[in-house]
C-alpha positions in Angstrom: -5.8 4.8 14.3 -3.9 7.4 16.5 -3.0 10.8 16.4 0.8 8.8 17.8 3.2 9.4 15.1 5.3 6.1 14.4 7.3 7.3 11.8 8.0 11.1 10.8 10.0 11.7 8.0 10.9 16.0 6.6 12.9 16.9 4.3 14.3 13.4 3.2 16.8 13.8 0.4 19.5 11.2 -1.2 21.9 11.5 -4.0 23.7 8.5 -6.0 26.3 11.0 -7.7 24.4 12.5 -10.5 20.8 11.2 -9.7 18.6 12.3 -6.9 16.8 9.4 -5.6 14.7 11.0 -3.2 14.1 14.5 -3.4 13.0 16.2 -0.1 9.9 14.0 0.7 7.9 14.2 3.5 5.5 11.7 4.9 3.9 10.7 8.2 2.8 7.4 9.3 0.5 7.1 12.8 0.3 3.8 14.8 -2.2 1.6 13.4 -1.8 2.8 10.0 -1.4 0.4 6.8 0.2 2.9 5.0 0.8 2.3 1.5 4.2 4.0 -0.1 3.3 4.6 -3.8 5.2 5.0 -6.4 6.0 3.6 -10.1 9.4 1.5 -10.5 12.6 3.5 -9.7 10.4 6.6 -7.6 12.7 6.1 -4.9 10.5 4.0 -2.8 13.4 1.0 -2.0 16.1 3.8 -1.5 13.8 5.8 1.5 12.8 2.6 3.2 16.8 1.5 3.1 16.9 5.0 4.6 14.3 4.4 7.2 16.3 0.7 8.4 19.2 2.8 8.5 21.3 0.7 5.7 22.2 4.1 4.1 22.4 7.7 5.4 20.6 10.4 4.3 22.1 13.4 1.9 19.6 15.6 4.2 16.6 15.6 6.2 15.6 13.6 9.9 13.9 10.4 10.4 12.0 10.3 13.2 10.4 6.6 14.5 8.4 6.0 17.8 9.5 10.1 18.4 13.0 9.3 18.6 15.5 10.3 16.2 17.0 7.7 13.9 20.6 8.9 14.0 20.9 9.4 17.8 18.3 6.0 18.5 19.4 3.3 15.9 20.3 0.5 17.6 16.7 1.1 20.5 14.3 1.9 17.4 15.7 -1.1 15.2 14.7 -3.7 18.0 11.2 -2.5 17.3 11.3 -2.9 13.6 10.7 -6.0 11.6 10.9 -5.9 7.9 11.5 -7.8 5.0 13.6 -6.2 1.7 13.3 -7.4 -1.5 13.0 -11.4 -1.4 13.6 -13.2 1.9 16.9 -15.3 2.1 16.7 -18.7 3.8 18.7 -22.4 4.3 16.9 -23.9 1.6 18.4 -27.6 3.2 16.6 -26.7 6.6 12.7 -26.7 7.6 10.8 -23.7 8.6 11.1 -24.3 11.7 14.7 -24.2 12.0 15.3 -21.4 9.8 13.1 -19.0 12.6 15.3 -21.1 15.0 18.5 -20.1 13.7 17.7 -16.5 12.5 15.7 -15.8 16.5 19.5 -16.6 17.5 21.2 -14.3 15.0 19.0 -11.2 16.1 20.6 -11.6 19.7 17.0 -12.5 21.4 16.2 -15.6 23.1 12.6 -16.7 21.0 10.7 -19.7 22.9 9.8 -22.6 20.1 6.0 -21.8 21.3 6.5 -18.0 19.6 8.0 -20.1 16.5 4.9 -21.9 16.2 2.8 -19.3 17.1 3.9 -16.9 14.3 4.3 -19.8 11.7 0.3 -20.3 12.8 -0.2 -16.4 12.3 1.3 -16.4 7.9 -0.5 -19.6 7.7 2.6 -22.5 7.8 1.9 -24.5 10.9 1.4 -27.4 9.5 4.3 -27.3 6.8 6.7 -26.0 9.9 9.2 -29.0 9.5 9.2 -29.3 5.9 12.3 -27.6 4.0 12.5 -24.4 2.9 13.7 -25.5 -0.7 10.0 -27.8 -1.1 8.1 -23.8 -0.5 6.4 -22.1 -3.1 7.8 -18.7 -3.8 4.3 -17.2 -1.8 5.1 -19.5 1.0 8.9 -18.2 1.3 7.1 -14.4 1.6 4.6 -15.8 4.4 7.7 -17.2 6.0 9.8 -13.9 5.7 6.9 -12.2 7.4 7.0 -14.8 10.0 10.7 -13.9 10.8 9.7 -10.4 10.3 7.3 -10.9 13.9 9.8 -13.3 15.8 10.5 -10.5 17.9 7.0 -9.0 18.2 8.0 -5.0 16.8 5.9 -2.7 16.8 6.1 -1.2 12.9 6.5 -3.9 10.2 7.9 -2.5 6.8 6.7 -4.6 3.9 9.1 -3.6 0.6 7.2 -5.0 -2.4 6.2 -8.4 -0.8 4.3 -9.3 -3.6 6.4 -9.2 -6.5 6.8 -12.0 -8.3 3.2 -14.3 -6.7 0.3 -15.6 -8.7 -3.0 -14.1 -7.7 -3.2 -16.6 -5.1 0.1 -15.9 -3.4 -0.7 -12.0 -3.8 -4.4 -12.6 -1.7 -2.7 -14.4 1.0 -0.3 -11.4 1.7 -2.7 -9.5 1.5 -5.1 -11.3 3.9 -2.0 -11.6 6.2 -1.1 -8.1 6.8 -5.1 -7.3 7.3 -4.6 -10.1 9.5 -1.3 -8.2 11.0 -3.4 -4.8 11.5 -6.5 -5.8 12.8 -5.6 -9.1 15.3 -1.9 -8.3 16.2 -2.3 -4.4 16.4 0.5 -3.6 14.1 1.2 -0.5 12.4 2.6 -1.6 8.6 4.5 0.1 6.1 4.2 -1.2 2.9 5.5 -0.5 -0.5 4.6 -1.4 -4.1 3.5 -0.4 -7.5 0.9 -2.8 -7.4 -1.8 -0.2 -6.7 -4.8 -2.4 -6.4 -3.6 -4.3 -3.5 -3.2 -0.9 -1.9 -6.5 0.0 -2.4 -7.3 -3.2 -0.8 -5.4 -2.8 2.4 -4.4 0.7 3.0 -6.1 3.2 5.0 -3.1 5.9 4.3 -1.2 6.6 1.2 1.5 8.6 -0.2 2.0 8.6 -3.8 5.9 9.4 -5.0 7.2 10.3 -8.1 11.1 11.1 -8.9 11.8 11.0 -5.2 9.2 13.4 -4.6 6.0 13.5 -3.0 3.2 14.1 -5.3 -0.3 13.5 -2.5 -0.4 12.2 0.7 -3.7 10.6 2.9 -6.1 8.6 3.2 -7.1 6.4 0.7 -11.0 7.3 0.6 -10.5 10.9 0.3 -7.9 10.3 -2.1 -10.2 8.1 -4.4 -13.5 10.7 -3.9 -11.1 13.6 -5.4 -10.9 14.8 -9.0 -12.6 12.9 -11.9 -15.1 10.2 -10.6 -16.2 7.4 -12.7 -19.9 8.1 -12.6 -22.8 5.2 -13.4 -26.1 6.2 -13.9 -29.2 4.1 -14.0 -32.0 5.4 -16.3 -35.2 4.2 -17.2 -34.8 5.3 -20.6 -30.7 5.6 -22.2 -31.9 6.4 -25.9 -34.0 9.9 -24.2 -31.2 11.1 -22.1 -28.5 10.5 -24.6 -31.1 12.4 -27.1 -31.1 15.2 -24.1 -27.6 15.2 -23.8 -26.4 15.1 -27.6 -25.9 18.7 -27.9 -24.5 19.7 -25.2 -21.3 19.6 -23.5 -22.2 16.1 -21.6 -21.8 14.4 -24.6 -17.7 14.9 -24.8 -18.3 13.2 -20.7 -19.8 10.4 -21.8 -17.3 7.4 -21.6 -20.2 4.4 -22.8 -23.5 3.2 -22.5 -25.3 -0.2 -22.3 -28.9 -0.8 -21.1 -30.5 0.6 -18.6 -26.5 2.7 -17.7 -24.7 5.3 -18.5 -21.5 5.9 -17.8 -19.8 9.3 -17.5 -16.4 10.7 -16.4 -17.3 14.1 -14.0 -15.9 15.6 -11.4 -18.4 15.7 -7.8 -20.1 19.4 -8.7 -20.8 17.7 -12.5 -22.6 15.1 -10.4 -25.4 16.1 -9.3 -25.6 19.1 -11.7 -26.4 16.3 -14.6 -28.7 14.6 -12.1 -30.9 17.7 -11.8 -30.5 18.1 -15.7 -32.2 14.7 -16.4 -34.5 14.7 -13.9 -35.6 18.3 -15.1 -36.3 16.4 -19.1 -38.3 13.5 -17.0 -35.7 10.9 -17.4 -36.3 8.6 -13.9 -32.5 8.2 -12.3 -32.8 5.3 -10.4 -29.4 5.4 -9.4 -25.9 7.1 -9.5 -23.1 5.1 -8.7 -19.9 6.8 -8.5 -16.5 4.6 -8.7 -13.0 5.2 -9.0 -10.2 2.9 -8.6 -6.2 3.6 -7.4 -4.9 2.7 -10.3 -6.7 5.7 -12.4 -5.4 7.9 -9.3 -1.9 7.2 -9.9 -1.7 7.2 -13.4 -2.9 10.8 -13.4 -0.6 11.6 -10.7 2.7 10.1 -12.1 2.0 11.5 -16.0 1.6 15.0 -14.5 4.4 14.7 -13.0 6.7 13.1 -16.0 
């Protein structure tokens, strides 16, 4: 990851007569970013990234991508871009192969059969490159989207809820594919979805969006390490520390307990103040394991915002 700005987006607004879509949002995405665009159904997360292809125009705000502006660069910054929206449309009668053909020649830019095969090897179809599209799995039509999405080798790829719809299969081979995409290709990826766990799985960078706005924006770590943890601790003896603890305000903290844990929602101060607390009343902590997942994140996020 850079410091290089790829996309740069201030003061983003959009209006569909009486609703506001996207309200003033502002996010930043640096080359070799995943960057995952948060947000619960109907956020606005579909309406900025039609905003970001240029497919509709802005009420108010600038786009910026590779440092040049949108409005005055379209046609320059959209040869760079490859992207798939909603579900990928193909000739369900034709193969693969022919599809990438086809669509290569539509874009205007002369693509060798040796890219073809080369970015049907990179989502995985190289071996089901001459079979028709209409014989693909809904997961395999994705993978081939993405492949179309490379054909011209751009430098940002935006990913608008390529998951929707896959078993758990299908959803881990996108995901291993834009890891794959990041780390091998050197991409920078955009992606959106609602499906936060996969986020938390691929994204270095976030933003969370609620009602068109932005609610938190960075990186996914820091993000996850702030506000209430979900703290284990490993005792040597649960039935003493929850005696220790019973009368006390610990006791409303404590989510559960089994043998040998116990399991307490805290915020990072809490942490090591209850630690010193049980070691104080000679309970032996062998560990403290704090965890947190996305999915708790956003869900406090989005309800303070409703």
């Amino acid at each position: 990851m850079t410091s290089e700005k790829i996309i740069e987006v201030k003061d983003l607004s959009k209006q569909f007569k009486e609703i506001k879509a996207v309200d003033n949002l502002n996010l930043n995405v640096y080359r070799g970013d995943v960057f995952g665009f948060l947000g619960p159904n109907g956020a606005g997360k579909s309406t900025t990234i039609r905003m970001l292809l240029s497919l509709i125009r802005p009420n108010q705000g600038t786009i910026k991508i590779f440092g040049k502006s949108l409005t005055e660069h379209r046609i320059d910054i959209l040869k760079n871009i490859g992207a798939i929206v909603e579900k990928p449309d193909f000739y369900r009668n034709l193969s693969a192969f022919k599809n990438l053909e086809i669509l290569g020649r539509i874009s205007g830019k002369e693509i060798s059969k040796k890219r073809i095969m080369e970015m049907l090897e990179i989502v995985g179809l190289e071996k089901r490159a001459q079979s028709k599209v209409k014989t693909y799995s809904h997961g395999m039509k994705q993978r081939l989207g993405i492949a179309q999405a490379l054909l011209h080798d751009p430098e940002l790829i935006i990913l608008d809820e390529p998951t929707t719809g896959l078993d758990p299969q299908g959803m881990k081979e996108i995901r291993d594919l834009i890891l794959k995409l990041s780390k091998d290709e050197n991409k920078t990826i955009f992606l959106s979805s609602h499906i936060l766990y996969e986020v938390e799985l691929v994204a270095n960078r976030m933003i969370i969006i609620n009602k068109g706005m932005t609610k938190v924006e960075g990186y996914v770590q820091d993000l996850l390490k702030s506000n209430l943890l979900k703290v284990i601790f490993e005792v040597d003896d649960v039935n003493l520390s929850l005696e220790i603890i019973k009368e006390t305000t610990w006791r409303s903290k404590l989510e559960s307990s089994a043998e040998g844990k116990l399991i307490f929602n805290l915020d990072n101060e809490e942490v090591h103040l209850l630690n010193k607390i049980l070691v104080e009343n000679n309970i032996k902590v062998n560990a403290v394991i704090p965890t947190r997942s996305l999915e708790d994140y956003f869900l406090k996020i989005t309800d303070e915002a409703a």
